[in-house]
KOLZA-509866 format. One record per residue (C-alpha): residue in one letter; residue number from 1; x, y, z. Coordinates in nm, 3 decimals. Layout:
BEGIN
SEBA  residuo  num     east    north       up
SEBA        a  NUM        X        Y        Z
...
//
This chain:
BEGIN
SEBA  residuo  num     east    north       up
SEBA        x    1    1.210   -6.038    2.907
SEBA        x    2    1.042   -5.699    2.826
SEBA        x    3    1.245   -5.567    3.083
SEBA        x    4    1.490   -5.644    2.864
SEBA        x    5    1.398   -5.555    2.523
SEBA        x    6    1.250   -5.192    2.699
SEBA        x    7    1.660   -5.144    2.820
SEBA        x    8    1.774   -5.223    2.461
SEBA        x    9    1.538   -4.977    2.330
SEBA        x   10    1.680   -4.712    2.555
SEBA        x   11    1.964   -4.778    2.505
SEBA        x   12    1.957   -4.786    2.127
SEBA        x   13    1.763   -4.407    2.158
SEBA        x   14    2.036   -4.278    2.322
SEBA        x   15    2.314   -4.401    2.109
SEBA        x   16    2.118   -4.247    1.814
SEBA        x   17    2.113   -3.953    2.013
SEBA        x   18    2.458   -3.944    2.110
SEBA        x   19    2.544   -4.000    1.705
SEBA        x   20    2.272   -3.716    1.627
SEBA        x   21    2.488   -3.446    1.847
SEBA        x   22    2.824   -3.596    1.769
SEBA        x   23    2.772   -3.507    1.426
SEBA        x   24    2.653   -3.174    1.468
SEBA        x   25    3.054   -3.155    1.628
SEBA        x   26    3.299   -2.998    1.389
SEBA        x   27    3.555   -3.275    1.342
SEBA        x   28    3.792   -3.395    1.592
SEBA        x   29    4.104   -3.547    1.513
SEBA        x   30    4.075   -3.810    1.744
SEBA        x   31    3.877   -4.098    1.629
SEBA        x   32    3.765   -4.299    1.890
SEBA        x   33    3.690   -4.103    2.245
SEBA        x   34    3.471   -4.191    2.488
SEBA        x   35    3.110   -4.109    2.545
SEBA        x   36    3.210   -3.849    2.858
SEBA        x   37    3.479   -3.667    2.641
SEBA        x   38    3.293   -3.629    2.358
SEBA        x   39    2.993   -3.492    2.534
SEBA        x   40    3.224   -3.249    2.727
SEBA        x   41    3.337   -3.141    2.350
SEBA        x   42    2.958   -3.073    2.268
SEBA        x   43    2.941   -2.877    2.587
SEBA        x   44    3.277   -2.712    2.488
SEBA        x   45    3.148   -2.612    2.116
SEBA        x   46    2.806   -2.541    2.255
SEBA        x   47    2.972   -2.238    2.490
SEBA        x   48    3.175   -2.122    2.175
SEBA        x   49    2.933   -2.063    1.973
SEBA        x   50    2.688   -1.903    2.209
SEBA        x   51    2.974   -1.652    2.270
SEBA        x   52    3.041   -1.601    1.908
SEBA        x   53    2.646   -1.532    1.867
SEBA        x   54    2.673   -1.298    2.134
SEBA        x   55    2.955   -1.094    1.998
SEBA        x   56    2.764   -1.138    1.686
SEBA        x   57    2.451   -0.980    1.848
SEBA        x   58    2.640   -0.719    2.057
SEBA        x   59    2.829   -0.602    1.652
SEBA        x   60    2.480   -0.589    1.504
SEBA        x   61    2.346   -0.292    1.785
SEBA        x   62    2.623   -0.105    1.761
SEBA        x   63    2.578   -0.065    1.335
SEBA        x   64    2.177   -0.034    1.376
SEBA        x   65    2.317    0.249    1.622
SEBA        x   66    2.553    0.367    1.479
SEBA        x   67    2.298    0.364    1.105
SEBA        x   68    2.031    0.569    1.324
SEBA        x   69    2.307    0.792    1.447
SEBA        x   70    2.432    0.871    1.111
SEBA        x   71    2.087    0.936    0.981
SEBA        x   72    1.987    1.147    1.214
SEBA        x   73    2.295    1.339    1.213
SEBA        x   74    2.379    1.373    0.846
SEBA        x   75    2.294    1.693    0.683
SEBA        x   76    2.381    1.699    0.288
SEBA        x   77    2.513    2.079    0.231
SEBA        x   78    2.355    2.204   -0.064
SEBA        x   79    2.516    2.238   -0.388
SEBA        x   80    2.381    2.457   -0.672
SEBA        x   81    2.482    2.436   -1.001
SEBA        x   82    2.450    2.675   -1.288
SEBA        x   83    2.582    2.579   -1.649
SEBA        x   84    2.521    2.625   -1.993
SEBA        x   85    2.415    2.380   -2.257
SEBA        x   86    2.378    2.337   -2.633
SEBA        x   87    2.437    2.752   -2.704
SEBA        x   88    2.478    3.080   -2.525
SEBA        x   89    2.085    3.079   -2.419
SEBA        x   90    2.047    2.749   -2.347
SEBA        x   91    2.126    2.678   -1.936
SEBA        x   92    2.079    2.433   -1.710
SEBA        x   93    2.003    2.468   -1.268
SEBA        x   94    2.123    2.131   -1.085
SEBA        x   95    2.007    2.156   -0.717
SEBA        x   96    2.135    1.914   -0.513
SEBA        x   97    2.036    1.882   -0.088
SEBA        x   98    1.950    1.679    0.168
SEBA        x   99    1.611    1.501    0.182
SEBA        x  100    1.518    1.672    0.534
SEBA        x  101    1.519    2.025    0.349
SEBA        x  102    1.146    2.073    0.227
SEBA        x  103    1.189    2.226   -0.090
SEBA        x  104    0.964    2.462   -0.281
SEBA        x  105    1.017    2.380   -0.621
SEBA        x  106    0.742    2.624   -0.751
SEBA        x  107    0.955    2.885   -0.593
SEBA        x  108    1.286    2.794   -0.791
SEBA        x  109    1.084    2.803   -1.082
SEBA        x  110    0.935    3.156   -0.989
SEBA        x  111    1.314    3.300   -0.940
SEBA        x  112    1.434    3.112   -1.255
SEBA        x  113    1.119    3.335   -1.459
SEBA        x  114    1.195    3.659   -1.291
SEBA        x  115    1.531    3.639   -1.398
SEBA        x  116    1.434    3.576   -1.772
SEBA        x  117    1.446    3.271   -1.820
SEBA        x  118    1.195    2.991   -1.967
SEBA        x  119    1.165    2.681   -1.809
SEBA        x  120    1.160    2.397   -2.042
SEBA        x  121    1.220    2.108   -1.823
SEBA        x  122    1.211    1.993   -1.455
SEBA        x  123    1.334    1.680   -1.357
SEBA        x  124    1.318    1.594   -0.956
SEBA        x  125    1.410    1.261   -0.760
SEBA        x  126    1.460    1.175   -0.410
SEBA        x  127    1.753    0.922   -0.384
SEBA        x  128    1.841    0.813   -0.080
SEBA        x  129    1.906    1.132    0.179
SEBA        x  130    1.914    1.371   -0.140
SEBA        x  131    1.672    1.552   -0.311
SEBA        x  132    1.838    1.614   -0.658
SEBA        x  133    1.618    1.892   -0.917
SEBA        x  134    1.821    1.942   -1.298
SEBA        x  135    1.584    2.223   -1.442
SEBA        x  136    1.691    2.301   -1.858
SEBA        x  137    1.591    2.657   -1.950
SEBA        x  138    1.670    2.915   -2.180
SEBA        x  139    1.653    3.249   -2.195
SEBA        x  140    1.289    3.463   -2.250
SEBA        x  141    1.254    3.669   -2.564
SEBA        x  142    1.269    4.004   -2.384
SEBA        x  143    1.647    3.892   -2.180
SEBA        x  144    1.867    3.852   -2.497
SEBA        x  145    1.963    4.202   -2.519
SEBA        x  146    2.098    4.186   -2.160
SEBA        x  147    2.085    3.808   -2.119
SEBA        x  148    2.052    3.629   -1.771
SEBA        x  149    2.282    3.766   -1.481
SEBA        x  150    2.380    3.390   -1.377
SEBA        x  151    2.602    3.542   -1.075
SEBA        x  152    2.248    3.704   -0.914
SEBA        x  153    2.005    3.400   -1.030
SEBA        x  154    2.257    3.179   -0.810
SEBA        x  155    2.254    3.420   -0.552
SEBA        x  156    1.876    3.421   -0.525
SEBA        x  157    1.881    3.047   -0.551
SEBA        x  158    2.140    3.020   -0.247
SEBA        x  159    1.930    3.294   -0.046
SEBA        x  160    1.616    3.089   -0.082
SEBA        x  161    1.813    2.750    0.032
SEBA        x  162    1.933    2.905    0.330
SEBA        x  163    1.586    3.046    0.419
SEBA        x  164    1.452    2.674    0.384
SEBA        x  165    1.746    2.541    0.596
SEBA        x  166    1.767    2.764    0.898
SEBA        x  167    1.320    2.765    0.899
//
């Protein structure tokens, strides 16, 4: 007698587990299959997705690769700006490069003076790979008869990036 009840046991365990697995099975259009064909669909499914995951896996290196590669191989070219605002002494510098260029930005503002110009305000943010810098000046008291040569302030500017890029 307990032999027997210890046999209906087991074999009540491993119908739950054969429902347990069966239903982690997508479905299958045939209803009724037997226990053998079903668990060679399991084994089936099984083998699919493990070489789904490893596609899955082998995708996901080659972007974190492919991510390092591109940041360690982009270089933003820098972009200078030089435009006027509100009236004929108002101007603004927009400085625009790549995060990996250290940037001096007392000596932007030391170029900006010596060409005659007050700085009013600096604004500087890293975002992302860039380092972007939007400084509003106008001109000093003592440039208006001449005003600011904008052609040679930009070419100072440029000189100074280069210098920083090729250090």
């Amino acid at each position: 007698m307990n032999r027997n009840l210890i046999e209906r046991e087991r074999r009540s365990n491993m119908r739950n587990l054969f429902s347990r697995l069966f239903s982690l099975l997508p479905p299958h259009p045939t209803r009724r299959s037997s226990i053998p064909d079903r668990l060679e669909q399991a084994t089936e499914h099984i083998n699919q997705i493990r070489t789904h995951l490893e596609g899955l896996e082998q995708r996901r290196s080659q972007l974190v690769e492919a991510n390092r590669a591109t940041r360690t191989t982009t270089t933003i070219p820098p972009v200078i700006n030089i435009s006027e605002y509100s009236n004929i002494s108002g101007m603004e510098v927009n400085l625009i490069t790549g995060s990996e260029l250290n940037l001096s930005v007392s000596e932007i503002i030391i170029i900006i003076q010596e060409e005659g110009a007050v700085v009013l305000s600096l604004t500087h943010s890293n975002a992302g790979h860039m380092n972007i810098i939007s400084i509003r000046c106008h001109q000093a008291a003592i440039s208006y008869i001449n005003g600011i040569d904008r052609s040679r302030l930009l070419q100072r500017l440029s000189t100074l990036i280069e210098e920083l890029c090729y250090d």
